[in-house]
C-alpha positions as CSV (number, residue, x, y, z in Angstrom):
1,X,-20.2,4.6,11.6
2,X,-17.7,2.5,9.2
3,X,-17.0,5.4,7.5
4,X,-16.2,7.5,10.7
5,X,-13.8,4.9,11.8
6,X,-11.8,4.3,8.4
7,X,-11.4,8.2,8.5
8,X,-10.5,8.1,12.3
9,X,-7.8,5.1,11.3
10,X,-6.6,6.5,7.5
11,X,-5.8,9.9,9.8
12,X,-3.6,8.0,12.4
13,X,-2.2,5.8,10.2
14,X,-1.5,8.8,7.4
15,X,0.1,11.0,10.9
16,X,2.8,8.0,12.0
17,X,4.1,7.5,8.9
18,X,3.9,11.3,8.1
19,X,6.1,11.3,11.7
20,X,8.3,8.6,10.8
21,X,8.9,9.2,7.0
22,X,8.9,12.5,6.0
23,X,9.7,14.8,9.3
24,X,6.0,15.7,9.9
25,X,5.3,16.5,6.2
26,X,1.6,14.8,5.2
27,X,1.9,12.1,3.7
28,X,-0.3,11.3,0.4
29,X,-1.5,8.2,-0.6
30,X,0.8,7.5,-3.6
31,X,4.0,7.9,-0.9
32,X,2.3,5.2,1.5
33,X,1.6,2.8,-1.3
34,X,5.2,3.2,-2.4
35,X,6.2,2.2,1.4
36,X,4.5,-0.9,1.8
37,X,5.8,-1.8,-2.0
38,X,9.5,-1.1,-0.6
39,X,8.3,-3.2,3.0
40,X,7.3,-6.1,0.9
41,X,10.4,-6.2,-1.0
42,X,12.3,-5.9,1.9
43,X,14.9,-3.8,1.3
44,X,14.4,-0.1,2.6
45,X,18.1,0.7,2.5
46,X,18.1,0.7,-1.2
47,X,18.6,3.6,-3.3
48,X,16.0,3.3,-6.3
49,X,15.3,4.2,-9.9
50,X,12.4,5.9,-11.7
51,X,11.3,2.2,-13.0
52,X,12.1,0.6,-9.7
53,X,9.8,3.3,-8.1
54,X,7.3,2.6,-10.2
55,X,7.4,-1.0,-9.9
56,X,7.3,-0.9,-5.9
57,X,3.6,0.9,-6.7
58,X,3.3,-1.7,-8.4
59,X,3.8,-4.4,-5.9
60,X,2.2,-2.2,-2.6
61,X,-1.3,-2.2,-4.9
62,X,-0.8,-5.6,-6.1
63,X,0.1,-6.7,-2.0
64,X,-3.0,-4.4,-0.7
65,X,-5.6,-5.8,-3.2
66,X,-4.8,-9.3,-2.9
67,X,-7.2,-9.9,0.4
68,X,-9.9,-8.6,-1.7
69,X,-9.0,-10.9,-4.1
70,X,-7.7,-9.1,-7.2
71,X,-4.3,-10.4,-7.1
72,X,-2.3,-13.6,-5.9
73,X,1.2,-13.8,-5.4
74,X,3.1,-15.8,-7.7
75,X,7.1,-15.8,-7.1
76,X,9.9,-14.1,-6.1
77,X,12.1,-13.6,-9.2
78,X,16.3,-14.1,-8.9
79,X,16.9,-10.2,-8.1
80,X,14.0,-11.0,-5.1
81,X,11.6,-9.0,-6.5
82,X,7.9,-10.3,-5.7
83,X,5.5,-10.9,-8.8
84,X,1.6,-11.4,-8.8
85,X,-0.9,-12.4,-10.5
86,X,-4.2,-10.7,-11.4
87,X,-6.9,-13.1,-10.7
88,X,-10.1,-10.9,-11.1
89,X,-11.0,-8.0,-12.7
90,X,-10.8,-4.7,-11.1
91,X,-14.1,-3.4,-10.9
92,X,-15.1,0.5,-12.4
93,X,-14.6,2.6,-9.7
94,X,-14.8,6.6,-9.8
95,X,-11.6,7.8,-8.5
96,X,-13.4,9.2,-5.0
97,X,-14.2,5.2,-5.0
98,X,-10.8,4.2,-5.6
99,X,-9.4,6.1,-2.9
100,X,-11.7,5.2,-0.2
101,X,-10.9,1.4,-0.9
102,X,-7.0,2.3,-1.3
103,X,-7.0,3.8,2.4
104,X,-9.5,1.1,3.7
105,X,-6.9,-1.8,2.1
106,X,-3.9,0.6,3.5
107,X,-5.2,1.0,7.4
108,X,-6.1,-3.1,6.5
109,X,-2.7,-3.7,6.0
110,X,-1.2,-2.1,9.0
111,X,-3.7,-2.9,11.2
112,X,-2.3,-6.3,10.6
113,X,0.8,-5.5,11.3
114,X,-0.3,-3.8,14.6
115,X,1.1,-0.4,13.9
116,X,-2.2,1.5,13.9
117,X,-5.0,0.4,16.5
């Protein structure tokens, strides 16, 4: 049943952002991590670099493992990017294993945020 219902959510959640961000196109989950990353740093209208890309991975993992307890936040450095600290170990997950709990901690987040039901 939990597994029916994190399907039923990741699908809605993956088809309004697909709608929203990229004109219908399916949205994978490396592109939704990358959007909460550029929602937590707050500044969508920004053009970014390679690095910067890769960094606002960085920061939409960090932000959607953090209720789990992986990571904490630490500070906001003097460009206002948000930094975190890894507080437990990540445990050995096969990568069907790391998916599921990347689209769990995804529909998480935006279910908290109210823009999936």
């Amino acid at each position: 049943m939990r597994d029916e219902l994190l399907k039923k959510r990741w699908e809605s959640l993956q088809n309004a952002l697909s709608e929203q961000f990229a004109d219908g196109d399916l949205m994978q989950l490396d592109a939704i991590i990358y959007l909460v990353g550029v929602q937590e740093l707050g500044r969508p209208q920004d053009k970014f670099k390679k690095d910067d890309k890769v960094n606002l991975i960085h920061i939409g993992i960090c932000t959607l493992l953090e209720p789990y307890g992986f990571y904490e936040f630490d500070f906001v450095d003097e460009d206002g990017w948000p930094h975190f600290n890894n507080i437990s170990k990540l445990p050995v997950l096969k990568a069907g294993e790391q998916t599921v709990l990347m689209k769990e901690a995804l529909v998480s987040y935006f279910l908290k945020r109210e823009y999936i039901e």
